[in-house]
N, C-alpha and C positions, 0 to 999 in steps of 0.2 A: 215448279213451286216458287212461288214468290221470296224475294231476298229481301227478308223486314229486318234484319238486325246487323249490329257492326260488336266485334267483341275485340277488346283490348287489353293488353297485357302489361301489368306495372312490374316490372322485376325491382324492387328499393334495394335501399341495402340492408332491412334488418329481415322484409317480408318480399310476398308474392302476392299480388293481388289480380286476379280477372276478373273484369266486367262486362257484362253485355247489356248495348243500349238498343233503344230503338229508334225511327227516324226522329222522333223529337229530342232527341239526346237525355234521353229518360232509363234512369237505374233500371232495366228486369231481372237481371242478375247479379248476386259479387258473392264472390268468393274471396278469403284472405287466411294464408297462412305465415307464420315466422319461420327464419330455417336460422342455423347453430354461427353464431358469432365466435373465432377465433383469436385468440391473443397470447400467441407460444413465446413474444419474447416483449419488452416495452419499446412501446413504439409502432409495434409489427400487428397487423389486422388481416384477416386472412378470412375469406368464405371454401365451404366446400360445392366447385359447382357443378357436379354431382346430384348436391342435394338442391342446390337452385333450381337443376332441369328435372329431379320429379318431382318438385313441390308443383313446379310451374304445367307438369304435364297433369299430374291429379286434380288440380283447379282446374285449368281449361276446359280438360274432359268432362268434367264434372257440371261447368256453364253449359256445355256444347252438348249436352247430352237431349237427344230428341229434337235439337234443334238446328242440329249437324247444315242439313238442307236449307235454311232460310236465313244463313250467314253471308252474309254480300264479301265481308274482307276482314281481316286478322288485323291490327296497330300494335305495334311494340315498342314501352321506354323503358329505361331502363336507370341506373346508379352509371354513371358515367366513371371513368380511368379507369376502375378496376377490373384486372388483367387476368386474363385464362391463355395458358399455351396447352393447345393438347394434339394428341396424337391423331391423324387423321385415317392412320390405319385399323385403330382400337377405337376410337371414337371418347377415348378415356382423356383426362388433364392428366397431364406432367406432376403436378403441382395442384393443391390451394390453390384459388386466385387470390391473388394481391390486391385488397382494398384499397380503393380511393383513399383512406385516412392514414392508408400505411407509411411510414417514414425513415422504412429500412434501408433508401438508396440516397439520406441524405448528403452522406459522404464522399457519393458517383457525383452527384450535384455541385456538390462543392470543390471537386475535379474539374467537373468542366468548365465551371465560372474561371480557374485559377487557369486554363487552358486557352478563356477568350473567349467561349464562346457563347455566352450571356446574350450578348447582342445579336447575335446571328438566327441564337433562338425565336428571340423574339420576336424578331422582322419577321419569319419566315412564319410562323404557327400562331402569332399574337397573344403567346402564354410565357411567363415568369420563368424561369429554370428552380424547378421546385419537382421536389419525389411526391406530391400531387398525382404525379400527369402518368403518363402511362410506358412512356419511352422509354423509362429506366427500370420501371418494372420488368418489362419486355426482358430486355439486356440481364437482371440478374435472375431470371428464370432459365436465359440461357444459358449462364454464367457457373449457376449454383445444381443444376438438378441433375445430377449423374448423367451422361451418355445423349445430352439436349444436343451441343453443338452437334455431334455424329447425326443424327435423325435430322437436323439443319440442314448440315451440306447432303442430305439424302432426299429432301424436301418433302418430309412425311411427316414438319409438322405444321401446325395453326396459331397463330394468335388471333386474339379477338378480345373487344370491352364484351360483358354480359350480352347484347344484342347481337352481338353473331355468334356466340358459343349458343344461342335459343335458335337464332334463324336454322344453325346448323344439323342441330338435333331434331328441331322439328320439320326440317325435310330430308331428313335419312344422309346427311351430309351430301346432298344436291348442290347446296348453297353456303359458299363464302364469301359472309358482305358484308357491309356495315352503310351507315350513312354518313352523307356530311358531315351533322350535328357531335356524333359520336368519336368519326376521326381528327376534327379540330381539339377533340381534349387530348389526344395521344404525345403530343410534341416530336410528334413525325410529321404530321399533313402541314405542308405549306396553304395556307388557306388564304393568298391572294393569287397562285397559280391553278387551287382546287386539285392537287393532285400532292401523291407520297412524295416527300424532299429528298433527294438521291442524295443529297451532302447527309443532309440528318442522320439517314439510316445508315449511312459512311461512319459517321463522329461515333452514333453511340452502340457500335457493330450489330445492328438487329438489316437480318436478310431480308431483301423485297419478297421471297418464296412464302415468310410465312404470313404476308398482310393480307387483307379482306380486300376485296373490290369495291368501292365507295359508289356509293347510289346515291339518288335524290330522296328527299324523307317521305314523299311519298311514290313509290316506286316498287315496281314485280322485284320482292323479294321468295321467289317460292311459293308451296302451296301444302298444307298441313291438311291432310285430311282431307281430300279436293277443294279447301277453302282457300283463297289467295291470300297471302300474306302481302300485304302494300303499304303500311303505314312504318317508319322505322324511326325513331327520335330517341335525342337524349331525354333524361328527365326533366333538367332545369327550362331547355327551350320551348319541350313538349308542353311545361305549364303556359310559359310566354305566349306559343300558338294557342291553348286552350282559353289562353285570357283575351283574349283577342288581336296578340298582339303583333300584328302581322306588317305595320307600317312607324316607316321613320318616328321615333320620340316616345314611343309607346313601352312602358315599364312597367315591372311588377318585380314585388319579392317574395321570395317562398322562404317559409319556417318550416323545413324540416327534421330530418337529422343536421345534417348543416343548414345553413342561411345563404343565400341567393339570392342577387340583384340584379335584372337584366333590363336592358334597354337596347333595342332595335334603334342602329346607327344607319339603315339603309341598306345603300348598293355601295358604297366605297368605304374600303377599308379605313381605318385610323387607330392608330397607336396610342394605349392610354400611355400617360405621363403621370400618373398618381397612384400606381399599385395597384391596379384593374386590369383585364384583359381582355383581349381582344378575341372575339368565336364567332361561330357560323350560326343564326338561324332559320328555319326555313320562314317563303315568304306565304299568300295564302292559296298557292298551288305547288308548298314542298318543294321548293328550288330557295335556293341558300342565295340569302344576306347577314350583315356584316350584325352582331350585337357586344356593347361594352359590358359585363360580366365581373361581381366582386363577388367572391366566393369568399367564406367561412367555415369551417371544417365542425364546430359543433355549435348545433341549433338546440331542437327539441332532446339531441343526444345527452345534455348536460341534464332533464331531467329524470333520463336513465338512469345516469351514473348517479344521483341524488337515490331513487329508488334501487337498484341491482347492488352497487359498490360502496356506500353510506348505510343505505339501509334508513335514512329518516326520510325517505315516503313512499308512503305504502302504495298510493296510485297515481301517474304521472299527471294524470287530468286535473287532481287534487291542488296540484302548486298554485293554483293562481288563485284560489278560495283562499289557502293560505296564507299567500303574501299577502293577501289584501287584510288579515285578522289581524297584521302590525303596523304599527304607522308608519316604519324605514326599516331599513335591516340594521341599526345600531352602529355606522359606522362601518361593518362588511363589505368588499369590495371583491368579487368573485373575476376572475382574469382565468374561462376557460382554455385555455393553450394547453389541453391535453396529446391532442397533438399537433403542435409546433401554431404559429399564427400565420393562418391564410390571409386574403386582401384584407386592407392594403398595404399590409407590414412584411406578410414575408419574410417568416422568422421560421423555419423548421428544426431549430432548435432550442427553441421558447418551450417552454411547460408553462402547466397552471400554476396560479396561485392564488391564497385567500389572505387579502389582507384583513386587517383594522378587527380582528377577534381583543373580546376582551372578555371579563369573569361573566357578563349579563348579556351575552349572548347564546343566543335560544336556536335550535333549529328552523324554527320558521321565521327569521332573521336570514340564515344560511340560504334557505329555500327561496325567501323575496331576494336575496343579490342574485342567485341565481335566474331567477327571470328577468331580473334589469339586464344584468349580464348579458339576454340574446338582443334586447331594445339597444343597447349601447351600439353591439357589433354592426348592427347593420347600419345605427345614425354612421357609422364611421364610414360606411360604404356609400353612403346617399351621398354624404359631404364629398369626396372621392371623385363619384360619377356625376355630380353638378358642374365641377373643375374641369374635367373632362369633356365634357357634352357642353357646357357654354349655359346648359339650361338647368334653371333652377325648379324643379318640381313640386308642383303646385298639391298634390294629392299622391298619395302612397298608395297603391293596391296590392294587393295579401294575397297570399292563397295556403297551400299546407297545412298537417295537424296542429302545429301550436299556432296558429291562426287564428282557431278557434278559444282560446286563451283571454277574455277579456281582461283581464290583465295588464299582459302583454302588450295587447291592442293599445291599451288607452296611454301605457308607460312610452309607447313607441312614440305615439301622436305628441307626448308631451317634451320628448327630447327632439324631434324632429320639428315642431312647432310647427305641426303639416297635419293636413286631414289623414288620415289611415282609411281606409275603403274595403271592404271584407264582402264580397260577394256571397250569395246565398249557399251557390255548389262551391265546395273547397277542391272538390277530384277535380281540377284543371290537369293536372299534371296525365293523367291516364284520359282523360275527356282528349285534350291535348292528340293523343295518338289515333285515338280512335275518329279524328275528323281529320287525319292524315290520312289515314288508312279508308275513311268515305272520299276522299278526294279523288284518291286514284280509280276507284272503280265508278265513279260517277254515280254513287247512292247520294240520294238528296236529302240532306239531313237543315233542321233547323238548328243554325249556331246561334251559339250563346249570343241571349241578348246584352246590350250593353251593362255594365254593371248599373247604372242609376233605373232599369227596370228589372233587376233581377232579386230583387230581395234585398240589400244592400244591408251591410250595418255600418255605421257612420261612428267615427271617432276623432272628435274634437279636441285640439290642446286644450287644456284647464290649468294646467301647474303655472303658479309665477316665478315670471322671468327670475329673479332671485334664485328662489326654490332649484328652478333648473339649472344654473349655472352653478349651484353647491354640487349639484347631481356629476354634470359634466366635470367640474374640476378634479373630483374624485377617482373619477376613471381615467382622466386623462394621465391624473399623478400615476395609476394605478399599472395602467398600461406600459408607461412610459420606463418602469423598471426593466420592461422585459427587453426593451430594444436596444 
């Protein structure tokens, strides 16, 4: 039987999403469920992944169903750091995984800066020393979960980011792997030698017994089903490769739950100098180069917490009607640092805050800072990665849910003083994995056309210069508190 389709696996951090395409990279399937977001102490984020792998198994079977036979290959991305150890005898977690937002190890962090080893990290994984990343998750799973070290030195157990705690399950624990993409976030993989740092996992006591085997992103990870599993990417790169962006200079950012700025540096490494990092992308045959990287920790999540924990709005889509029914937010000045400030400040012990409230401020005041809010975060990232990269970027490209936010869009365009570019498809990120995963088995698929014939929506600065340098001053005061 003929192999028409590629299906692909978004593991986020609030949902699960499968998709199956066909050779024109065309939707015939999706599926999408949410699974339970945890927060047993502040600061601390926790998923059960458990519930990740049946959510992730009742979706796919459910794509896959009758269609088993005409699947060419599996792609998987996934929420990048966050950390699963489990038992490889039981096939069960130790533990919660520890979410990428989590900021429970900021104390280990602040140990090892006061130890020296700041600089070591850095050279060697081209990331921050920040409880971010996954190393130190690792370390207090070991640290904290009754009877962990004893199963260590017995070598029964696993760690893994989400993408191999799925690869694992879904082939009957056959397979312990991960990719490139996923072990340059860990702050264990030296990613100018491509291989686990034998100092690393010395410094922050995590055993070589329980790391994944690192593959290329597209690459025989196993086979689910008789179907081969070949595509393996993080989230944020999987979008960059979905956006096209497979060569030297080539940028996008994603508005998700956090914010993401990536730029493909090439074949040679280079060390940012302005609160950026340095990761692994694949190139356009899944073999890893160098991209600079400003991460933000709350994007689209900020208009969660506006609906879940506020309670003044009732649907997240709703914010940007709203902020646009007011002319300014009245002086408000929303500084998400709920948990701690990612690039390029690197503050993990920064909180939010709302300044500039006075008696005649309204919620949908609260609601417009709150969208400047994500515009701000990432002007700070572009300025960052411009200094960085030598190159000043002529046009912004988007992808993600509040992407679709025009809003947002147009607030972005006018703080950045830069075109914004919104392509027609936003799934880059899952499209992304599923043209890893056609790579490896040599399914011929039509990739995306360049954004200027793909439906494009275009977003022009309009605000004057005035206008915007009140905007700028304000957050910069704003910010500036927290550092």
């Amino acid at each position: 039987m003929k192999k028409n389709y590629i299906v692909a696996i978004d593991a986020g951090t609030t949902s699960v999403r499968v998709l199956m395409y066909d050779a024109q990279m065309r939707v015939v399937r999706k599926q999408q469920q949410e699974f339970t977001q945890y927060y047993p102490k502040p600061g601390w984020v926790e998923h059960d992944a458990d519930e990740i792998w049946r959510v992730t198994q009742r979706l796919l079977n459910t794509v896959l169903k009758g269609k088993e036979k005409t699947v060419a290959a599996i792609g998987i991305t996934n929420q990048r750091e966050t950390t699963v150890v489990w038992d490889a005898l039981t096939g069960k977690p130790i533990h919660n995984a520890i979410v990428w937002q989590d900021r429970r190890t900021t104390d280990a962090c602040v140990s090892l800066q006061k130890r020296g080893y700041e600089k070591l990290i850095q050279s060697s994984t081209g990331l921050v020393l920040d409880p971010y990343f996954s190393g130190t998750k690792v370390a207090w799973l070991l640290d904290h979960v009754r009877g962990a070290r004893k199963k260590t030195a017995a070598g029964t157990l696993r760690f893994g980011t989400i993408d191999s705690w799925l690869i694992w399950k879904l082939t009957k624990g056959k397979v312990h792997a991960t990719d490139f993409t996923n072990a340059s976030r860990t702050m264990l993989y030296n990613i100018k030698m491509k291989k686990w740092d034998a100092q690393l996992l010395k410094i922050l006591k995590v055993p070589a017994s329980v790391l994944p085997e690192v593959r290329n992103s597209s690459d025989d990870y196993g086979m689910y089903r008789g179907i081969p599993i070949t595509g393996v990417v993080g989230d944020q790169q999987a979008a960059l490769f979905g956006q096209g962006g497979v060569k030297k200079g080539d940028a996008k950012n994603t508005y998700g739950t956090g914010l993401f700025l990536l730029m493909n540096i090439g074949k040679k490494f280079a060390r940012s100098k302005n609160g950026l990092l340095t990761t692994l992308t694949p190139d356009a045959h899944g073999k890893p180069m160098y991209a600079l990287e400003g991460s933000v920790f709350m994007g689209g999540a900020i208009m969660q917490w506006l609906r879940d924990e506020l309670g003044i709005l009732k649907h997240a889509a709703d914010a940007g009607k709203i902020a646009s029914s007011v002319q300014d937010t009245h002086g408000v000045v929303l500084v998400p640092a709920f948990a701690g400030l990612g690039a390029p400040y690197w503050k993990p012990e920064a909180r939010g805050v709302i300044t500039g409230l006075t008696r005649g401020v309204n919620r949908k005041h609260i609601i417009r800072a709150a969208e400047e809010a994500i515009a701000y975060q990432v002007m700070d990232l572009v300025y960052a990665m411009e200094k960085d990269s030598g190159t000043k970027l002529k046009e912004l490209f988007v992808d993600g849910g509040a992407a679709q936010d025009n809003f947002i869009m147009q607030f972005q365009a006018d703080m950045l003083q830069r075109t914004v570019i919104r392509p027609k498809d936003l799934e880059t990120t899952v499209r992304g994995a599923a043209m890893l995963a056609a790579t490896y088995v040599g399914f011929r698929i039509q990739r995306q056309k360049a954004p200027a014939q793909n439906g494009q929506v275009i977003f022009k600065p309009k605000m004057k210069p005035l206008d915007r340098k009140l905007h700028v001053d304000q957050w910069s005061i704003s910010i500036s508190d927290l550092l």
